[in-house]
Backbone as JSON Lines, residues from 0, in Angstrom:
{"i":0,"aa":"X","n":[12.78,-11.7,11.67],"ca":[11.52,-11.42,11.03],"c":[11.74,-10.31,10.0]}
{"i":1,"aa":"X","n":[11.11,-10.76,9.16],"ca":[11.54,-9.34,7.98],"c":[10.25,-8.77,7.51]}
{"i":2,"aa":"X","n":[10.41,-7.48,7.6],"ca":[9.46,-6.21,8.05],"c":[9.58,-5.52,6.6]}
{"i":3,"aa":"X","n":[8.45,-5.25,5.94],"ca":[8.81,-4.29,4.93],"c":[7.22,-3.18,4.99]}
{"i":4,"aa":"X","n":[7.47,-1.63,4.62],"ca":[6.65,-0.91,4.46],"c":[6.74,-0.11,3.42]}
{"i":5,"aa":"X","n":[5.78,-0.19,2.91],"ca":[5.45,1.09,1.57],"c":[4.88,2.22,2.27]}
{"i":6,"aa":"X","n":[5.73,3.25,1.66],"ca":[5.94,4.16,2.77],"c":[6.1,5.99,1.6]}
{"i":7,"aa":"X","n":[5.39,6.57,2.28],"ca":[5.4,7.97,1.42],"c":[5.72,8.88,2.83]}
{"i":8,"aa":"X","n":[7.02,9.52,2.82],"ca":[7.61,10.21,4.0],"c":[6.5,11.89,3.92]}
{"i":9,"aa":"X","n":[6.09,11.67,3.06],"ca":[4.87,13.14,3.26],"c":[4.24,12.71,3.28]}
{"i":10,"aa":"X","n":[3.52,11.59,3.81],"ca":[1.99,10.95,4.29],"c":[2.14,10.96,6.0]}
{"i":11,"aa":"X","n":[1.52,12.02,7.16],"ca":[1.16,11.53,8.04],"c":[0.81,10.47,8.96]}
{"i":12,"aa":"X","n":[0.24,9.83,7.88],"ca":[-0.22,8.36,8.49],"c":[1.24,6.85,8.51]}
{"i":13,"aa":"X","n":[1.83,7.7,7.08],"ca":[2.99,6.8,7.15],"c":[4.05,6.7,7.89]}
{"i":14,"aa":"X","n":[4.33,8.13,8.02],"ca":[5.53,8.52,8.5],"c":[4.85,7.63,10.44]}
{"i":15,"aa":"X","n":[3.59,8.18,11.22],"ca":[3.54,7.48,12.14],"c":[3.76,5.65,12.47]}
{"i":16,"aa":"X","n":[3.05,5.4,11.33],"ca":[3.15,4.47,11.29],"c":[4.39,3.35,11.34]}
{"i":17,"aa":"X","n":[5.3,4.37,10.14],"ca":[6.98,3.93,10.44],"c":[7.65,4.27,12.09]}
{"i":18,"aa":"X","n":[6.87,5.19,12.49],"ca":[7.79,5.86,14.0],"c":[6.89,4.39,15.39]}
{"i":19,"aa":"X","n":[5.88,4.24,15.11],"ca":[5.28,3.03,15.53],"c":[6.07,1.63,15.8]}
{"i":20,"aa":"X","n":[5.89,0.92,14.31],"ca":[7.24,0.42,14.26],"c":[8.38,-0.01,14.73]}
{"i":21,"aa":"X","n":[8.53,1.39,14.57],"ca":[10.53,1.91,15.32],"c":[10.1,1.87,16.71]}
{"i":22,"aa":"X","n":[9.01,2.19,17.16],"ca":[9.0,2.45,18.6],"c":[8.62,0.57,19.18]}
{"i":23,"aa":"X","n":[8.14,-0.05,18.67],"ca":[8.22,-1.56,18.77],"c":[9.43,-2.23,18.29]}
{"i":24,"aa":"X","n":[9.89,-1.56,18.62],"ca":[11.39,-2.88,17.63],"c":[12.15,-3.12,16.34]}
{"i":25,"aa":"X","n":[10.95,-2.86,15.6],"ca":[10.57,-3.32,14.29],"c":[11.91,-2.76,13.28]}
{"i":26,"aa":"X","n":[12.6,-3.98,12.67],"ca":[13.68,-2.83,12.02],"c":[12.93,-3.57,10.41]}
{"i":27,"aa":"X","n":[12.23,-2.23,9.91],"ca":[11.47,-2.45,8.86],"c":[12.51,-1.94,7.02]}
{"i":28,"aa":"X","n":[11.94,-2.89,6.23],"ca":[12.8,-2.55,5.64],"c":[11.7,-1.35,4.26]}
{"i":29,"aa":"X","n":[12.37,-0.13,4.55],"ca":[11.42,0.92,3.81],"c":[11.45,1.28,2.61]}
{"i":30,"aa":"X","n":[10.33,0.85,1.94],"ca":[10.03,1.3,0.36],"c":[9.16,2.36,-0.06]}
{"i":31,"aa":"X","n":[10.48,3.25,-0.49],"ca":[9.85,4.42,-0.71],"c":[8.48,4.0,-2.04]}
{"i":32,"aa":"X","n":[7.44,3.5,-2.0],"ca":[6.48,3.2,-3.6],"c":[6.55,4.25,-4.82]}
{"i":33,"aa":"X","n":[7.09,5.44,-4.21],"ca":[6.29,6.36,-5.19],"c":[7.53,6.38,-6.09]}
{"i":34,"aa":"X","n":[8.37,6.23,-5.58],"ca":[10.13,5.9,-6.8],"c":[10.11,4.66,-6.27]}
{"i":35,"aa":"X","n":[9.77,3.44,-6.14],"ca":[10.05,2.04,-6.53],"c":[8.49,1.58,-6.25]}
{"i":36,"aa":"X","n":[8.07,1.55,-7.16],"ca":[6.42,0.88,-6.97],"c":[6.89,-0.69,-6.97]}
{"i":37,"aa":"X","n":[5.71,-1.39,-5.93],"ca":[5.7,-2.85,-6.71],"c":[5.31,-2.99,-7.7]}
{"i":38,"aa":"X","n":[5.44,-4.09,-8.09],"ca":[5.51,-4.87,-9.47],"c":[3.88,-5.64,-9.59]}
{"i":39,"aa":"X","n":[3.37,-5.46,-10.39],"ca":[1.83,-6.15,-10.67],"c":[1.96,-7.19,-9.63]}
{"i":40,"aa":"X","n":[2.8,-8.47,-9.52],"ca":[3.03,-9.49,-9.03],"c":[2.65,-9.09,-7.32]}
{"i":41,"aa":"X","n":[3.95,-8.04,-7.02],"ca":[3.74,-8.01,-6.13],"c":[2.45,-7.29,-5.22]}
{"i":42,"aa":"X","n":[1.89,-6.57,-6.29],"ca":[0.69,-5.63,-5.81],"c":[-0.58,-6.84,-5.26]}
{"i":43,"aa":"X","n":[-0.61,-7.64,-6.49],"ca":[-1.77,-9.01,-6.47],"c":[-1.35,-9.54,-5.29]}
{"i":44,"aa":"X","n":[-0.08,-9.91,-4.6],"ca":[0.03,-10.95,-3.57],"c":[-0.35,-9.97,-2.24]}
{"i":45,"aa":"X","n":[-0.16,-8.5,-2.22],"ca":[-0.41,-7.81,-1.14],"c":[-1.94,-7.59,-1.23]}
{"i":46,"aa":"X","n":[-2.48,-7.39,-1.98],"ca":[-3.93,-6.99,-2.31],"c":[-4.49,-8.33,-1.94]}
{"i":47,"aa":"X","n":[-3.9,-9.78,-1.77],"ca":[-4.66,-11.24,-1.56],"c":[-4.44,-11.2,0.01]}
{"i":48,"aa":"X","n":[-3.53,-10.77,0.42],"ca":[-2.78,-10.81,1.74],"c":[-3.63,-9.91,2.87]}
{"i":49,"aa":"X","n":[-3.95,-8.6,1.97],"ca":[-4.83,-7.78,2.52],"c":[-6.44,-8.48,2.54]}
{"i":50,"aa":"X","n":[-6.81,-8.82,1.66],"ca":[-8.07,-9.72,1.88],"c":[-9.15,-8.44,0.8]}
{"i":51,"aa":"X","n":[-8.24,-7.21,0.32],"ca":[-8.57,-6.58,-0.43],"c":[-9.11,-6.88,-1.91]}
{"i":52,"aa":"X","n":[-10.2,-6.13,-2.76],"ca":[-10.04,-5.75,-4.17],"c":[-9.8,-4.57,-4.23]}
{"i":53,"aa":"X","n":[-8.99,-4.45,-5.67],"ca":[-7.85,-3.39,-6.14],"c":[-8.68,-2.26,-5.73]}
{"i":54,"aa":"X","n":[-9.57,-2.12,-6.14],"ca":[-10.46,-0.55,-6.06],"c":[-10.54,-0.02,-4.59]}
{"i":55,"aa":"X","n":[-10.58,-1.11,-3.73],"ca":[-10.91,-1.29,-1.86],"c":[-9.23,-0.34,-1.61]}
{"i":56,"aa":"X","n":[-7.96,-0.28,-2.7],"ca":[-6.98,-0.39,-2.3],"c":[-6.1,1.12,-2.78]}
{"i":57,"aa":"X","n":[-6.99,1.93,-3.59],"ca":[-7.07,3.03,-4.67],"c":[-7.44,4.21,-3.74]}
{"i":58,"aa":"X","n":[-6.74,5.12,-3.89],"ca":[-7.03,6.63,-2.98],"c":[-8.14,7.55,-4.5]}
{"i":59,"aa":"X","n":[-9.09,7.07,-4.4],"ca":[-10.46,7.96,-5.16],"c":[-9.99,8.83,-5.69]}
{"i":60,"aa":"X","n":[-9.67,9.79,-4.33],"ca":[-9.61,11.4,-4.23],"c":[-8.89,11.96,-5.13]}
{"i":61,"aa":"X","n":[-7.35,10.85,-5.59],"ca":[-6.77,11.9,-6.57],"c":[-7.12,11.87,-7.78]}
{"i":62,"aa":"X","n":[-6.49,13.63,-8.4],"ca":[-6.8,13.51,-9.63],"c":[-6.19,12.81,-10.41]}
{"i":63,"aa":"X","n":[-5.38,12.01,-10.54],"ca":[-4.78,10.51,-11.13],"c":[-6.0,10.06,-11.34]}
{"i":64,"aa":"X","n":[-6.99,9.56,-10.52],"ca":[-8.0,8.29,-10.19],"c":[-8.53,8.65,-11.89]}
{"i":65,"aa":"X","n":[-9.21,9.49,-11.98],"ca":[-10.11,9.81,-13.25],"c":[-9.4,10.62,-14.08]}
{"i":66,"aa":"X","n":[-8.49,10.77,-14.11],"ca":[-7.3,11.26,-15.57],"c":[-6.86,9.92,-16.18]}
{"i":67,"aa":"X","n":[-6.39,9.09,-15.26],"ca":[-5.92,8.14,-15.68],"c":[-7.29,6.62,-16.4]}
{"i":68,"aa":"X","n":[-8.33,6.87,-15.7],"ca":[-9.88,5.97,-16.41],"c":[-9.6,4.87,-15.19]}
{"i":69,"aa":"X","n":[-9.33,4.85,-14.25],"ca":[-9.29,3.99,-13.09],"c":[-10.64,4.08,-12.52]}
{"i":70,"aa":"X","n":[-11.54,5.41,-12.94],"ca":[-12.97,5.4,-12.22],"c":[-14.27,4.63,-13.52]}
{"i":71,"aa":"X","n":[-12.93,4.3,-14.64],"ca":[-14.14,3.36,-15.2],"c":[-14.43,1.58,-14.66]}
{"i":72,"aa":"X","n":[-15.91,1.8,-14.02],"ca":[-16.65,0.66,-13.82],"c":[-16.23,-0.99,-14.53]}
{"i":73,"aa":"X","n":[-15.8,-0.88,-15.8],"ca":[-15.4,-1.93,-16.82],"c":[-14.25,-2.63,-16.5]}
{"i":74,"aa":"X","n":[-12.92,-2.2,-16.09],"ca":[-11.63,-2.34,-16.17],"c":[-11.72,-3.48,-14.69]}
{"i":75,"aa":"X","n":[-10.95,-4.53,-15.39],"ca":[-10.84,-5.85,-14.77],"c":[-9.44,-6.03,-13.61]}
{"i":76,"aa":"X","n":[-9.48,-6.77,-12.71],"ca":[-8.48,-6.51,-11.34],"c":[-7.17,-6.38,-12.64]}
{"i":77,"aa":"X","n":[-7.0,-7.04,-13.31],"ca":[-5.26,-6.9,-14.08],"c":[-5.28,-5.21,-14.32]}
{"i":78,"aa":"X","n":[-6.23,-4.98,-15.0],"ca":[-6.02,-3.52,-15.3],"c":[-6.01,-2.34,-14.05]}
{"i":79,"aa":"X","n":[-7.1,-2.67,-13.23],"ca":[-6.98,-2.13,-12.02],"c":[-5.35,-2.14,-11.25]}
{"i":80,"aa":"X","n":[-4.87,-3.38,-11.24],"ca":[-3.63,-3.36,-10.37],"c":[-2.36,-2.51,-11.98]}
{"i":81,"aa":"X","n":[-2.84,-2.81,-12.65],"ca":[-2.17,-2.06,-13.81],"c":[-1.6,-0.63,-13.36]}
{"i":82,"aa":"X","n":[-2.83,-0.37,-13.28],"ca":[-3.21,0.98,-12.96],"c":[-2.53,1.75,-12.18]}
{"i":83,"aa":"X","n":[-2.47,0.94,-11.29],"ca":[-1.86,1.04,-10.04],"c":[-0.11,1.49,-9.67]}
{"i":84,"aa":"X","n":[0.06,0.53,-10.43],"ca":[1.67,0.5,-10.57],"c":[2.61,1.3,-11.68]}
{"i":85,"aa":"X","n":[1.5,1.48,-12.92],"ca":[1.6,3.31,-13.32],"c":[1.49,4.23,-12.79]}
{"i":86,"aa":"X","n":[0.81,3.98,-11.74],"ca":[0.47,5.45,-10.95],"c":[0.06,5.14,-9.56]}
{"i":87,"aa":"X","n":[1.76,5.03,-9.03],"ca":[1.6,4.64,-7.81],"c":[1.13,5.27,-6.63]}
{"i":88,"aa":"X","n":[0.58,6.67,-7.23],"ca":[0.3,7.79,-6.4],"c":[-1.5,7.09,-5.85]}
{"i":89,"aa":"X","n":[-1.66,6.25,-6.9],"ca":[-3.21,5.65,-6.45],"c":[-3.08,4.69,-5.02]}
{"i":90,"aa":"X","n":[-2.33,4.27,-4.82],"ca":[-2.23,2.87,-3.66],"c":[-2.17,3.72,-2.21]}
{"i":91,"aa":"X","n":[-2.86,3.41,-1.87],"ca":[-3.47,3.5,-0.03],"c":[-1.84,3.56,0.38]}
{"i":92,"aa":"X","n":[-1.87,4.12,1.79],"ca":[-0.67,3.8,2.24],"c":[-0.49,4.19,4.09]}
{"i":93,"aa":"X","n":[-0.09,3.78,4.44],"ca":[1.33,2.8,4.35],"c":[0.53,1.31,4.36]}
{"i":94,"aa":"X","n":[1.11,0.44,3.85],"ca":[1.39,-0.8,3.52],"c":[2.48,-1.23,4.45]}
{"i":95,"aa":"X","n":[2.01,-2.45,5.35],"ca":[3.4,-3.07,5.78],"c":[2.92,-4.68,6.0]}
{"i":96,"aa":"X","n":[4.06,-5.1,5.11],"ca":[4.07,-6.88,5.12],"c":[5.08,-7.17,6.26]}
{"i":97,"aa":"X","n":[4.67,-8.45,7.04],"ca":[5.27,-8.78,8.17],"c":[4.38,-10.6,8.62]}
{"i":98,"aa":"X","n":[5.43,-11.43,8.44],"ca":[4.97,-13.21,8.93],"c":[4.49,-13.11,8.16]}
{"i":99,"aa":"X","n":[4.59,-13.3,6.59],"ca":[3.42,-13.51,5.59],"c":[2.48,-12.71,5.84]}
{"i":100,"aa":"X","n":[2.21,-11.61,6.38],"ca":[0.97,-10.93,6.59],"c":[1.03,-9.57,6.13]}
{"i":101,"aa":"X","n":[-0.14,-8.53,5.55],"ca":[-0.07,-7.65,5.37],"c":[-0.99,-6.75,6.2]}
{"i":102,"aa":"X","n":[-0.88,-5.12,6.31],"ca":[-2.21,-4.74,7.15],"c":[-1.38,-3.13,6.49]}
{"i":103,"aa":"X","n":[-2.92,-2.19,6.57],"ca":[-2.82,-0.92,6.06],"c":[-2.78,-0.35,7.16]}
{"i":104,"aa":"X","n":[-1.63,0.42,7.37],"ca":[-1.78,1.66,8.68],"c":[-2.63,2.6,8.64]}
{"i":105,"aa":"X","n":[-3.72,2.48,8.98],"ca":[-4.6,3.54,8.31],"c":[-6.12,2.4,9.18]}
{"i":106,"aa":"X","n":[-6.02,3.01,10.94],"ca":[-4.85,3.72,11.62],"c":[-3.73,3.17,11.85]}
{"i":107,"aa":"X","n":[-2.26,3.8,12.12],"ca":[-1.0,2.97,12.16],"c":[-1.11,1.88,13.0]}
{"i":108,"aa":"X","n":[-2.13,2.13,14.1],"ca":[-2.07,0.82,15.11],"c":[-2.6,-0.53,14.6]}
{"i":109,"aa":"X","n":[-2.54,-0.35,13.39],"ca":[-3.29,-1.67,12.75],"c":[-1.99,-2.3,12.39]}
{"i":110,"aa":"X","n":[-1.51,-2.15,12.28],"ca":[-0.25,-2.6,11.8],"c":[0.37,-3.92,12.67]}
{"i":111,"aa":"X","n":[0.05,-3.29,14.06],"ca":[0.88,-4.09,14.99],"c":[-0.04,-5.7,15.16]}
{"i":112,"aa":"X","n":[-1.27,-5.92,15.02],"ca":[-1.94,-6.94,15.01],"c":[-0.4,-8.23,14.24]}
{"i":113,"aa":"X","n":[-0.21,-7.46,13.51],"ca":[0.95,-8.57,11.98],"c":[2.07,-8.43,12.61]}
{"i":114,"aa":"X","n":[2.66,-7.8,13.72],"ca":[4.18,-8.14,14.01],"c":[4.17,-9.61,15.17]}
């Protein structure tokens, strides 16, 4: 089974989430996002997978969100996931794809529903 997580090792939620995981078995294969973002492509197939829209998928809070015009109302999912992958500091996290499936750790125990 092949395990992959987007993963920020100074996110709390991630780092459990990866130790989760590890504590199930799981030999996941870890992407650091913030030095290797996905690719538009791949953001759209996780964001379909998630059952998400882009904005559902965007951390508000930072100041990225509205430096960058991600809090304008207008901007269409391409630009939204655009957005995204310029500034990968916007994407929720951890992210982990597993059986064709995706799920946000957030809490990490969500995760395990997809292994």
């Amino acid at each position: 089974m092949s395990i992959k997580i987007y993963h920020n090792p100074r996110c709390s939620k991630s780092r459990q989430t990866l130790k989760l995981l590890e504590e199930n078995g799981a030999q996941a294969e870890i992407i650091e996002y913030l030095k290797t973002p996905p690719t538009a492509e791949e953001l759209d197939t996780i964001l379909q997978l998630l059952d998400m829209q882009p904005r559902e998928l965007m951390r508000k809070g930072e100041a990225e969100y509205k430096a960058t015009g991600m809090d304008n109302p207008d901007l269409d999912r391409a630009a939204l996931i655009a957005g995204m992958v310029n500034t990968p500091k916007l994407i929720e996290r951890p992210i982990v794809l597993a059986n064709g499936k995706a799920a946000l750790g957030r809490p990490p125990e969500s995760v395990l529903a997809i292994l």
